[in-house]
C-alpha positions in Angstrom: 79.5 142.6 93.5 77.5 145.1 95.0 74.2 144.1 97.1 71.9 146.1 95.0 73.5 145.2 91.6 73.1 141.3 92.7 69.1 142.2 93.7 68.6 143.9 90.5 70.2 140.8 88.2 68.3 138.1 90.2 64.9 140.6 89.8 65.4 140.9 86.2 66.1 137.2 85.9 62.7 136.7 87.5 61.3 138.9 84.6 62.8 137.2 81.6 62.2 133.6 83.4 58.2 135.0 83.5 58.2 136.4 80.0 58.0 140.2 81.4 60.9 141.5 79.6 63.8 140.4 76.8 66.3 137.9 78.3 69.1 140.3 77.8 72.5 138.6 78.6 70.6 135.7 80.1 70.5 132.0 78.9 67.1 131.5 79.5 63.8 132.5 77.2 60.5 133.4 78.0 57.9 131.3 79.3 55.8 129.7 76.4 52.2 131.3 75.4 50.9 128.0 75.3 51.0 125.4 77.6 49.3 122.3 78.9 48.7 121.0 82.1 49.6 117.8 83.8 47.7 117.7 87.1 49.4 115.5 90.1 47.2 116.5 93.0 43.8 118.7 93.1 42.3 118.8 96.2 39.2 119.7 95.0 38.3 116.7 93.8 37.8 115.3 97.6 39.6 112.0 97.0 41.7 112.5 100.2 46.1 113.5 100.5 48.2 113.9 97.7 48.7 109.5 97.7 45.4 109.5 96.6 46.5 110.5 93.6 49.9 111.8 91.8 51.9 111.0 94.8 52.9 108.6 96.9 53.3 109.6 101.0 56.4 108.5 103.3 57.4 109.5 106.6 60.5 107.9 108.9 61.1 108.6 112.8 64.6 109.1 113.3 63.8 107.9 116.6 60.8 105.6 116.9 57.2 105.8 117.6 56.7 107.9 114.3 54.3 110.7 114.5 54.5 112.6 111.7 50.8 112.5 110.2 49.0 113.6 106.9 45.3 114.3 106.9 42.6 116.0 104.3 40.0 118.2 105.0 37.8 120.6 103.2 39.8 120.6 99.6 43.5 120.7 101.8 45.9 118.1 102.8 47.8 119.1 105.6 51.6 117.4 106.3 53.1 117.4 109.9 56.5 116.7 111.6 56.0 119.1 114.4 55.0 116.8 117.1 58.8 115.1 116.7 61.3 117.1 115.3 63.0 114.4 114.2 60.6 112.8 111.9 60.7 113.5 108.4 58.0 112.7 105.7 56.7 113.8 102.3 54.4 113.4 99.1 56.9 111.9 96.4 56.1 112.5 92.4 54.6 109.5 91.3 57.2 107.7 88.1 54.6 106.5 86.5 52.6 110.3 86.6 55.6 112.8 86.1 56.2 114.0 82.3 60.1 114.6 81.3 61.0 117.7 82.8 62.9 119.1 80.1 65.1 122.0 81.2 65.7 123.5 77.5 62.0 122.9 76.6 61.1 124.7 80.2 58.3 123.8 82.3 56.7 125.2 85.5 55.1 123.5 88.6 52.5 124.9 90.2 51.3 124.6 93.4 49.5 126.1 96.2 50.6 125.5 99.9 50.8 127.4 103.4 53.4 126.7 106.1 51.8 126.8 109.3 54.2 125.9 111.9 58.1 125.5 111.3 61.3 125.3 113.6 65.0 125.4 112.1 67.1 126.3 115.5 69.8 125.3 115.9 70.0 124.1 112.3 73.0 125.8 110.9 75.0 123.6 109.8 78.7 125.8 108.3 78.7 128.2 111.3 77.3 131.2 109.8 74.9 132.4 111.7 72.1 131.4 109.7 70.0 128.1 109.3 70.8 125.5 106.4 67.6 123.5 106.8 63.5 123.5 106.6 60.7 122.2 107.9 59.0 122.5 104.5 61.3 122.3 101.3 60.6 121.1 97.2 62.8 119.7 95.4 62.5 119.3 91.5 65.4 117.7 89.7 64.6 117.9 85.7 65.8 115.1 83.5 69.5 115.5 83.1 69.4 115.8 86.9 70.4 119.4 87.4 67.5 121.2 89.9 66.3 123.3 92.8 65.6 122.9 96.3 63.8 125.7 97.7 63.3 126.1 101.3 60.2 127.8 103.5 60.3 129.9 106.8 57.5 131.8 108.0 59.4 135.2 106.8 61.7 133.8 104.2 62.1 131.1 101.2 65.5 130.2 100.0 67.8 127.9 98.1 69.7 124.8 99.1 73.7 125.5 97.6 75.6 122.8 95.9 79.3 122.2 95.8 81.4 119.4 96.5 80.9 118.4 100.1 78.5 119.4 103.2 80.1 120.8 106.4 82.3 120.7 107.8 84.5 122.2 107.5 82.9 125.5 107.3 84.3 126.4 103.9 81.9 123.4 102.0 79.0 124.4 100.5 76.7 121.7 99.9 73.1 122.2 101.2 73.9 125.5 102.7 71.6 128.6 102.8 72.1 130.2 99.6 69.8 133.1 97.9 66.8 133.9 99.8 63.8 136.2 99.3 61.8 137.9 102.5 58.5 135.8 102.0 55.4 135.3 104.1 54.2 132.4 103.8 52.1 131.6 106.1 49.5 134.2 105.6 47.5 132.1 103.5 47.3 129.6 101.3 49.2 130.7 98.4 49.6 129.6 94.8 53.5 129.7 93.4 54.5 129.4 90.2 58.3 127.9 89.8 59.3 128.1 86.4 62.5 125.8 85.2 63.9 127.1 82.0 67.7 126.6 80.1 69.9 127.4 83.3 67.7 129.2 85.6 64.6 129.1 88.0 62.0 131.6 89.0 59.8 131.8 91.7 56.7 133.7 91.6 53.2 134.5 92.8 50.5 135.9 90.6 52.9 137.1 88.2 55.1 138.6 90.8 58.7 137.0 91.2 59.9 136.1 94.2 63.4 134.2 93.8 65.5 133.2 91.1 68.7 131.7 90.3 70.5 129.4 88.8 69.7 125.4 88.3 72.1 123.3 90.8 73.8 120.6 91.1 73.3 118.1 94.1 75.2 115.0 93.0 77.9 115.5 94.9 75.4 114.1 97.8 76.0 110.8 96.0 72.5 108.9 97.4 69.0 109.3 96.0 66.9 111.8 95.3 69.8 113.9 94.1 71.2 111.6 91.3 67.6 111.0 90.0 66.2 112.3 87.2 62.2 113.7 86.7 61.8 113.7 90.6 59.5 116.0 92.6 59.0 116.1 96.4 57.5 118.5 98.8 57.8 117.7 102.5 59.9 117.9 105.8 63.2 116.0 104.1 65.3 116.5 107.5 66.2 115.4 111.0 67.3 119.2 111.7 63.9 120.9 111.2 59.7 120.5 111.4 56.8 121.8 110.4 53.4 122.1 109.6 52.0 122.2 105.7 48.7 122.3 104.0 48.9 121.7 100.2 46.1 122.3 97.8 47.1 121.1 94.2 50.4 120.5 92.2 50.8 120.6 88.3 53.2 120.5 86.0 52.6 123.3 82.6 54.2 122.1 79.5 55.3 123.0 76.4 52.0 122.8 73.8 53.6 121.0 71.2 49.8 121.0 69.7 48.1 118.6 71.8 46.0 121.4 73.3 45.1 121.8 77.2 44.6 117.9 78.2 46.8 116.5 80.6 49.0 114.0 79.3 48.7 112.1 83.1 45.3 112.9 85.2 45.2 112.4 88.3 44.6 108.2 89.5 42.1 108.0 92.6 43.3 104.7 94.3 40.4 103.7 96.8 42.4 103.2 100.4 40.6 100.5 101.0 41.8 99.0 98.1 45.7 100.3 98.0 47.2 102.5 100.8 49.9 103.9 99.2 51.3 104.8 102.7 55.0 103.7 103.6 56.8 103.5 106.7 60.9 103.0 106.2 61.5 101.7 109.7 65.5 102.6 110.8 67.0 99.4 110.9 70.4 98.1 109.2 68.4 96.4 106.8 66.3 99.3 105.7 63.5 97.8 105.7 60.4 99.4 103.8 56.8 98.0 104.9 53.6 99.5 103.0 50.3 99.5 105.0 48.4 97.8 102.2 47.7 93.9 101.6 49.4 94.8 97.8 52.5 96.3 99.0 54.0 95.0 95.9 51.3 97.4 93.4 52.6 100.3 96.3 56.4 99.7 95.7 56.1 99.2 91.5 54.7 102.8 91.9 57.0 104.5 93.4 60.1 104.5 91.2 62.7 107.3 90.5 65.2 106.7 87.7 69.1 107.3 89.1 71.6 109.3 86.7 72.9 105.3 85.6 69.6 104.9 84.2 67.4 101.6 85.5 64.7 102.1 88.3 64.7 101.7 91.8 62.1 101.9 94.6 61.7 104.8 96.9 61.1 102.6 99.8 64.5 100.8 99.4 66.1 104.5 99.2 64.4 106.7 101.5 66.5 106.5 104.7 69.8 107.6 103.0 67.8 110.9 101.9 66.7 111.0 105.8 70.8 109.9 107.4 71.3 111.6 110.6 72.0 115.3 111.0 70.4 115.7 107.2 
């Protein structure tokens, strides 16, 4: 297939995703007229990072003292793993906060972030020239597990490829650069719209797509997050890259099945004093996941994902096979 044929079929995807033209020969349908929205995180609301409210923050060293850090200022959070290339860490969806993300109904997160440092040398991974990894990624896997990982440079977001193995050997495909999009951003902070409907995802700004392509799928990974259903994470997920975020608000638009514009879950202020819902996983054969809050317990029962078997586990007890070496 011709470059410019491929550009013009992942545009025009973008339009029918956004409800800009007919979905001609495409699997997906417009985005619905009306929606409503579940807020996870607005920073405007001063409570403090992301844990403060839809999400729940964890960060591992690869190799010990950990000094990845999250702060809040001025309406912003701000996420970095720059100091320690190694260290990975992230604001996990909250269980107990995340709707059913319904790929045939279609939904669309929202959020508004800026990458303001990031380093991937040295992180390709199947010999191709080009980096497989980011120091700022979200992942949203809907509830019959199938998703998207999107990836951020400073001049460039992308997807994460599935298939059936990682590299090597060269040929496998799993989280491997796939379709990218020249992108700044780092310019400022930016609101995007990625909109998950039948098949399909759409990235765009303002109206104005950015990527598409089609819904993947990462079980071949065989470990949480990628066999979990309703997940959502945005962070530094790898050994291989770093970087510097600052993240404004997340939402999730729905379907209006006629309950009008309230949010199903607002977002929960939990008083740090009262419940730091901060976890370190320390590397150690035992995996071994301490919260930095006198009720741990209250920390852990919040932070569940639901596997593709069904049941519930804890983040904590599952975070350091997301983070393995060389990830």
């Amino acid at each position: 297939m011709k470059t410019g044929t491929r550009r013009w079929q992942l545009r025009r995807l973008a339009l029918a995703l956004l409800g800009c033209v007919p979905a001609i020969g495409l699997t997906v349908r417009a985005a619905p007229r009306a929606e409503r929205r579940v807020t996870l995180y607005d920073g405007s609301l001063n409570t403090g990072t992301p844990d403060t409210q839809g999400f729940l923050y964890l960060a591992r060293p690869q190799t010990p003292p950990l000094m990845a850090t999250q702060a809040f200022a001025d309406g912003v959070a701000t996420l970095t793993t720059s100091a320690q290339r190694g260290d990975s860490a992230g604001w996990f969806g909250r269980a107990d906060r995340l709707p059913a993300l319904d790929r045939r109904a279609g939904f669309t997160v929202t959020f508004t972030v800026r990458l303001d440092a990031e380093d991937h040398s040295g992180s390709d991974k199947n010999g191709d020239g080009i980096g497989d990894r980011a120091g700022l990624s979200i992942i949203v896997l809907t509830s019959d597990v199938l998703g998207i990982e999107l990836a951020f440079w400073p001049g460039e977001v992308w997807a994460q490829e599935d298939g059936a193995a990682e590299p090597p050997p060269p040929g496998n495909t799993l989280f491997t650069h796939a379709e990218g999009a020249a992108w700044d951003s780092s310019a400022a902070l930016t609101p995007y719209d990625l909109r998950i409907q039948g098949d399909a995802y759409a990235l765009s700004n303002a109206g104005a797509p950015i990527l598409a392509g089609r819904l993947r799928d990462y079980r071949a990974f065989g470990q949480f997050p990628y066999t979990s259903r309703n997940f959502l994470f945005l962070g530094d997920d790898t050994t291989s890259a770093s970087g510097t975020m600052a993240l404004s608000q997340v939402a999730i638009l729905l379907p209006d099945h006629g309950e009008g514009g309230t949010p199903t879950a607002s977002p929960t202020v939990i008083p740090i004093a009262t419940v730091e819902a901060t976890a370190t996983v320390e590397a150690t054969a035992t995996v071994a996941a301490t919260a930095t809050a006198e009720t741990s317990a209250t920390a852990t029962a919040a932070a569940t994902a639901t596997p593709d078997g069904g049941g519930t586990v804890t983040v904590e007890a599952l975070y350091l096979p997301l983070l393995r070496g060389g990830r």
